[in-house]
ZAMARGU-4260 file (C-alpha; in steps of 0.2 Angstrom, whole numbers, plus 5000, padded with zeros to 4 digits):
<rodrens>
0) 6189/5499/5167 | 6178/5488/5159 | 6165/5497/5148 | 6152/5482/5144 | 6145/5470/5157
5) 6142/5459/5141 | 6154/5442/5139 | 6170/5448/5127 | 6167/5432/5116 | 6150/5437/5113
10) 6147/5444/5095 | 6133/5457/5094 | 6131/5475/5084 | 6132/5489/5094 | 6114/5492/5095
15) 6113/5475/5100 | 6125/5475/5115 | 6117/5491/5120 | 6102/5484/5124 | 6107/5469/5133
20) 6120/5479/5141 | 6103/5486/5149 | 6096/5472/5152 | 6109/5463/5162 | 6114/5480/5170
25) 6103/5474/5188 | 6109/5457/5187 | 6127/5461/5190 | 6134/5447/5199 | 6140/5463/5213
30) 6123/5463/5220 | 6124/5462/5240 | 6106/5461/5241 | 6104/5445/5244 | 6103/5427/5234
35) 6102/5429/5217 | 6090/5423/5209 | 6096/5415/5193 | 6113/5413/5187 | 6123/5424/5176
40) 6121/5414/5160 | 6103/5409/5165 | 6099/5427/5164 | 6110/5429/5149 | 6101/5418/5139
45) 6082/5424/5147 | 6087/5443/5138 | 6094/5434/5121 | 6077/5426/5121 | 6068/5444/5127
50) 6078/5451/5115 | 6072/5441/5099 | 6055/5444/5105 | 6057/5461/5105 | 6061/5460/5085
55) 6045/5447/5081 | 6032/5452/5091 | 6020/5465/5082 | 6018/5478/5094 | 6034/5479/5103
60) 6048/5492/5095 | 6059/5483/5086 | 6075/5487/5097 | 6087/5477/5082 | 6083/5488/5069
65) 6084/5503/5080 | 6064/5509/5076 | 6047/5509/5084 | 6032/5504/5073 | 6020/5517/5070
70) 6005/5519/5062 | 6002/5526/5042 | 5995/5542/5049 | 6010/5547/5060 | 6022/5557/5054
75) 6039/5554/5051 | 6051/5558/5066 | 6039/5560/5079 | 6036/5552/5095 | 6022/5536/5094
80) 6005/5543/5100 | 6000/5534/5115 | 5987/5535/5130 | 5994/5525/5144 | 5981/5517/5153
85) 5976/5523/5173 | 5984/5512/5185 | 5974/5506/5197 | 5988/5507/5210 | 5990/5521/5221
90) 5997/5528/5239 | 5986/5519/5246 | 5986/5504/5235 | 6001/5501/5232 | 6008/5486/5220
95) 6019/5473/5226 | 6034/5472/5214 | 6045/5458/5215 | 6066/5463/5217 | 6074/5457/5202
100) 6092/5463/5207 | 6103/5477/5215 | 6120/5482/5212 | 6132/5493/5216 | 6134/5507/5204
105) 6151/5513/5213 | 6168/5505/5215 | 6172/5497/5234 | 6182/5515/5238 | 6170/5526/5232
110) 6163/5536/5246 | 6145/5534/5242 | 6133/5519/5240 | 6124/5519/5226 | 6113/5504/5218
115) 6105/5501/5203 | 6088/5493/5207 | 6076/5484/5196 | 6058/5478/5200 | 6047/5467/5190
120) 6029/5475/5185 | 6023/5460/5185 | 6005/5460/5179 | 6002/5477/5187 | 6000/5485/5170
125) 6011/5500/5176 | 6012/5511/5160 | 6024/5524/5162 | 6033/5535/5152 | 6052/5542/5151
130) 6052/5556/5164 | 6044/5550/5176 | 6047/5540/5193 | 6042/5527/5203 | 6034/5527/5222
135) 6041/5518/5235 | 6032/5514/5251 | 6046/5509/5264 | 6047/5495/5279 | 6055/5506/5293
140) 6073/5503/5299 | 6071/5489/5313 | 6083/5494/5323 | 6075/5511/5325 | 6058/5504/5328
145) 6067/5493/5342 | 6074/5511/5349 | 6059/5517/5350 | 6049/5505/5361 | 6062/5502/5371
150) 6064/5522/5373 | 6045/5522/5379 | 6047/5507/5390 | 6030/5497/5379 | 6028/5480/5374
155) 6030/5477/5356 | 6015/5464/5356 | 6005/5477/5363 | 5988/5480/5353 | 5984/5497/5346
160) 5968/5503/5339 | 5968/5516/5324 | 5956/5522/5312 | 5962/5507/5301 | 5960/5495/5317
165) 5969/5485/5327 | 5989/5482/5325 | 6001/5477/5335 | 6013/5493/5343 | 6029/5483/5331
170) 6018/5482/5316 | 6011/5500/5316 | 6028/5508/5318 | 6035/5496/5305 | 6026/5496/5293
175) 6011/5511/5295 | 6018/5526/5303 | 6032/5538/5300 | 6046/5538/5313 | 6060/5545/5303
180) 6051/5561/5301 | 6045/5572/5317 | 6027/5580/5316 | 6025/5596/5322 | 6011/5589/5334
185) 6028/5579/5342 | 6039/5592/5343 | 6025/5604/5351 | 6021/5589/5364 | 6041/5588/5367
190) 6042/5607/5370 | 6029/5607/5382 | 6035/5594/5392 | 6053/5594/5390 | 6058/5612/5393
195) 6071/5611/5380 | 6076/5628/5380 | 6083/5628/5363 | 6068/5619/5355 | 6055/5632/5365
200) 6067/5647/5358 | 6065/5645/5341 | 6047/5638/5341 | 6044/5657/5348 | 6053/5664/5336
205) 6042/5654/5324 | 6055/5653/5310 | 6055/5640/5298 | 6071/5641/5293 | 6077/5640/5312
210) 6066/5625/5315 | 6070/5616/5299 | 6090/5617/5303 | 6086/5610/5321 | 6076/5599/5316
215) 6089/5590/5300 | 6095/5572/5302 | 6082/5571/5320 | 6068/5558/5318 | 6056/5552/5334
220) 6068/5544/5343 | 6079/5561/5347 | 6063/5569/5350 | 6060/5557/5362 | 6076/5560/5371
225) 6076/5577/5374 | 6069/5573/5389 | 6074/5554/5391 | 6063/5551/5411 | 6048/5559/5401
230) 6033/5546/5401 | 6023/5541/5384 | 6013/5527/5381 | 6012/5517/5363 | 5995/5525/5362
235) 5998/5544/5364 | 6015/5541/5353 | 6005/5536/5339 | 5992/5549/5338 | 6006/5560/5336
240) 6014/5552/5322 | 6011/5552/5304 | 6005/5540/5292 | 6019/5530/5284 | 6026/5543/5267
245) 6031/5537/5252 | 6047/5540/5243 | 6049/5545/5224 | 6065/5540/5215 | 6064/5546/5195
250) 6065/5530/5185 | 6078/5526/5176 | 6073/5513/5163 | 6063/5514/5145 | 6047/5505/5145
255) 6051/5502/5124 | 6068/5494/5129 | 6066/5486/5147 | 6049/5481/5143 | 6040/5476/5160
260) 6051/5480/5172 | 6058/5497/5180 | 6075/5502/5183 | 6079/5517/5199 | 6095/5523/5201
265) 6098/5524/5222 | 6107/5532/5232 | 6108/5525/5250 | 6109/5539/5264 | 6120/5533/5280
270) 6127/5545/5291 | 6134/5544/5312 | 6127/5561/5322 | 6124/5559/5341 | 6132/5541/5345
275) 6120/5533/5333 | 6121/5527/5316 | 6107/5535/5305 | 6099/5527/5289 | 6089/5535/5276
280) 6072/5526/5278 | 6066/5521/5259 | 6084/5521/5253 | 6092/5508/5264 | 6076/5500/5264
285) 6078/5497/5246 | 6098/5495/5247 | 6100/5483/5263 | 6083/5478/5270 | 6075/5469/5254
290) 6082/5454/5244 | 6082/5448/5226 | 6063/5439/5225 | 6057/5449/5240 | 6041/5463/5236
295) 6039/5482/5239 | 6024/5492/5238 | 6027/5503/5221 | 6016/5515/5212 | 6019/5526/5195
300) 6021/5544/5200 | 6019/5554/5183 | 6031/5570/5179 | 6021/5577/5163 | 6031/5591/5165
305) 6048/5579/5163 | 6044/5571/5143 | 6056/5571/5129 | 6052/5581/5113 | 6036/5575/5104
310) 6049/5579/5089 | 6061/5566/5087 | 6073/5579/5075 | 6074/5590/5092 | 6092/5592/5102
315) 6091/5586/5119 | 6104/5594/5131 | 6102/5584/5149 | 6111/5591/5165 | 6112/5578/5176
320) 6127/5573/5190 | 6127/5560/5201 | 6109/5552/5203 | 6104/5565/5193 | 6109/5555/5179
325) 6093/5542/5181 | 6081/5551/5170 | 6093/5553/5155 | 6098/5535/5156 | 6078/5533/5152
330) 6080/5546/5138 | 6093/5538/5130 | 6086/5520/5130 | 6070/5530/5122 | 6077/5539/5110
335) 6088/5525/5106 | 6074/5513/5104 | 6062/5527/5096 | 6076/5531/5084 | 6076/5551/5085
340) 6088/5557/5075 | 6092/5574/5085 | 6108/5575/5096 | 6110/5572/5112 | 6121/5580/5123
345) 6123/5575/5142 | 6133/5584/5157 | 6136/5571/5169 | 6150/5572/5185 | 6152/5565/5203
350) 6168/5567/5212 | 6181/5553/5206 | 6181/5545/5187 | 6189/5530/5194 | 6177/5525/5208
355) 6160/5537/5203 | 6155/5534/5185 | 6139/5526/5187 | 6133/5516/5168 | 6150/5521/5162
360) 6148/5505/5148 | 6132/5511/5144 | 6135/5526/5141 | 6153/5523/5130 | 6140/5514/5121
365) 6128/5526/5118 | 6144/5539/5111 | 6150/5522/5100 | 6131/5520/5093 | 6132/5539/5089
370) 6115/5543/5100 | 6126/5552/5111 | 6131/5568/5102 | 6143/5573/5115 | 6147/5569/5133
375) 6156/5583/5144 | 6161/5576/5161 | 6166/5585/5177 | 6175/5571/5190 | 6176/5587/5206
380) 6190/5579/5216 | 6200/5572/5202 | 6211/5590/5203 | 6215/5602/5213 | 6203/5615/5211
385) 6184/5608/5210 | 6177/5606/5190 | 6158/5605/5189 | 6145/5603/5179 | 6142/5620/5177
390) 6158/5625/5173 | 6159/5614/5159 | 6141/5623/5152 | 6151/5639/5154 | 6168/5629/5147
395) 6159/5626/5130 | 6147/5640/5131 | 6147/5645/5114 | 6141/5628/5106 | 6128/5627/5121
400) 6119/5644/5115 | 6120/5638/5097 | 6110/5621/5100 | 6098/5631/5113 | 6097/5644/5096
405) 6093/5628/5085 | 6078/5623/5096 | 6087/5610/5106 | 6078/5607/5124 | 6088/5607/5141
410) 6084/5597/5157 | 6092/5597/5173 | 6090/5585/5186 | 6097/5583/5203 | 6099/5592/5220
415) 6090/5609/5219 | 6098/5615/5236 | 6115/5620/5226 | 6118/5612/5209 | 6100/5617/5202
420) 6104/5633/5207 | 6124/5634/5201 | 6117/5627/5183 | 6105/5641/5183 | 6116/5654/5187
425) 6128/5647/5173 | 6114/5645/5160 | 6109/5665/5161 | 6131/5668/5161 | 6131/5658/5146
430) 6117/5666/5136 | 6123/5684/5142 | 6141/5682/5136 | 6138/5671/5120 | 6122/5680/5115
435) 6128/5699/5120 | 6114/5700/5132 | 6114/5713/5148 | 6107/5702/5163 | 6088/5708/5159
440) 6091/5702/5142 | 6098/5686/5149 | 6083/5683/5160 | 6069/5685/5147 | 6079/5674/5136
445) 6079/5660/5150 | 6062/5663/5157 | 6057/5661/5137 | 6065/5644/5137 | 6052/5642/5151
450) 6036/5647/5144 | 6042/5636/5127 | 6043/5621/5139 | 6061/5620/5131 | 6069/5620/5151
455) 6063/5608/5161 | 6069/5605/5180 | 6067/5588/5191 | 6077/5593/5205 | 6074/5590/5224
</rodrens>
């Protein structure tokens, strides 16, 4: 496999090809996303140009030479001290972020779709910071929105007013109200007028457990079928719908290396239950339903519970598979770009090496550049028996412990349902065999870690 999306003929120092490696990285010529909107060489030559800027101008880091500038006062091997300004963009007032690219992250036999997506900030002045991520406000899948007029038997033209004004019923469920996600007030109305005996059994039992598992991979339009001759008009569904959510995606870029723009690493949800085809709403939004030069509505979602050491000396363990790899990828461009000297160690796995290696070059690159201390990857299908992440930290549990003894931090990002969970487990396994810790002992060395802010979770 290829490990650079750089020209071979092209002569750069490691450093160098790192960073353009990340630059190009959502201009890869894969994108299905539309029409791109340079060439290949154009965009070449528009980040050997960013690139020299970055080494002249004054108050950029200088990414040639591998440092930041600081001031006289700050000390040596220390973060630069910064107040990022307040963004005026919000929920409610979202900026509109021009696509520059997105790409597949996965090869054509992999069995998930994964893109890496890049924005322009334009001249938003979003300041943000590694760690944390980027909200999304979606369009609506069309095809649903169709479904669901059809379902109710409305024109699509038809006027509706809200306490925003008036819209159109197409543009209200497009673009202003959630139809992915059933309210509770829509699942109450269905009960009452459907009978579905199921639905009215465990909202008597008034589990929330029993309700959430119904309820998973349903959105309005199978609400609405419970009792398909059931009667609704445009107006009555909308007062019992929700306004339109946004979605949060951690970012995967370095505001010091990808200077005004934002990287996300996505991954699109598609599944089939009940004859139809079902999308996740941000993320095929973002993957299918938006082209290169098209706008999103985006606003900076600040994780301060999510930031790399202020001590540049300190080792950084990140646990991070599949998409959770995003927020390390922005560590490593920092710390790269800052130029921390301590060692960086990152646990990353998905389930083929072959198809599933998202920002393999980049991260061969970071190992040749020595910013990565060590990489321990788990590929889950590539044998017989299932090897994850966790298993590694218990593999080299030893070495873990000793870093965690030498004051290194440890981050975990990803799906908190099971890996979160099985990564917690084999941390406490890990300090109780290698420290000769009882499991009390274990806990209050883990929950320690805790209190010092030395473990730090951005799971979902």
């Amino acid at each position: 496999m290829k490990t650079s999306n750089l020209p071979d003929d092209i002569q750069f120092t490691g450093d160098e090809r790192l960073w353009l490696s990340g630059f190009l990285a959502g201009y890869d010529t894969g994108s299905t996303s539309g029409t791109a909107v340079a060439t290949r060489e154009d965009i070449l030559a528009r980040a050997l140009t960013a690139l020299r800027e970055l080494d002249t101008t004054t108050d950029a880091p200088e990414i040639l030479h591998a440092h930041t500038a600081t001031s006289s006062t700050q000390a040596p091997g220390t973060a630069p001290a910064s107040k990022p300004k307040r963004s005026p963009w919000t929920r409610k007032n979202p900026y509109g972020a021009t696509l520059v690219a997105n790409r597949p992250l996965r090869g054509a036999d992999s069995r998930k779709d994964v893109r890496h997506v890049v924005f322009d900030l334009g001249d938003s002045d979003i300041d943000y910071e590694a760690g944390d991520g980027l909200g999304i406000k979606p369009v609506n899948d069309p095809d649903l929105v169709a479904a669901i007029i059809e379902r109710i038997g409305a024109d699509p033209d038809e006027m509706i007013t809200t306490r925003a004004g008036e819209s159109t019923l197409i543009d209200l469920l497009t673009h202003e109200y959630e139809i992915s996600l059933p309210t509770r007030e829509l699942i109450n109305h269905m009960a009452d007028h459907s009978g579905d005996a199921e639905l009215v059994h465990i909202l008597s039992t008034e589990e929330r457990e029993a309700l959430e598992g119904w309820l998973w991979g349903k959105d309005v339009l199978d609400l609405l079928d419970l009792e398909p001759t059931l009667r609704i008009s445009a107006t009555e569904l909308i007062e019992l719908l929700r306004p339109l959510t946004h979605r949060v995606y951690s970012i995967s870029s370095s505001p010091l290396t990808h200077r005004g723009m934002v990287h996300l690493t996505v991954a699109a949800v598609r599944h089939r239950s009940a004859q139809r085809d079902r999308r996740g709403q941000c993320s095929t939004f973002l993957a299918d339903r938006i082209s290169a030069g098209g706008t999103a509505g985006v606003f900076l979602s600040k994780n301060k519970s999510f930031r790399l050491p202020t001590d540049d000396s300190t080792p950084v363990i990140m646990i991070g598979p599949g998409t959770g790899v995003a927020p390390f990828r922005s560590f490593l461009y920092e710390r790269k770009a800052r130029g921390a000297t301590g060692r960086n160690w990152l646990f990353y796995g998905d389930h083929h090496r072959a198809t599933d290696f998202m920002y393999e070059d980049e991260i061969v690159q970071f190992q040749r550049d020595g910013v990565l201390t060590r990489v321990d990857l788990a590929f889950s299908r590539d044998q017989d028996h299932k090897i994850y992440v966790q298993d590694r930290m218990r593999e080299h549990g030893d070495e873990l412990l000793r870093w965690l003894s030498e004051g290194a931090h440890l981050y975990v990002c990803g799906d908190a349902s099971q890996m979160a969970k099985d990564v917690d487990a084999a941390l406490h396994d890990v300090v109780a065999e290698h420290g000769g810790l009882d499991a009390d002992a274990a806990e209050d060395y883990v929950n320690t870690l805790k209190r010092e802010k030395r473990y730090l979770r951005d799971v979902y």
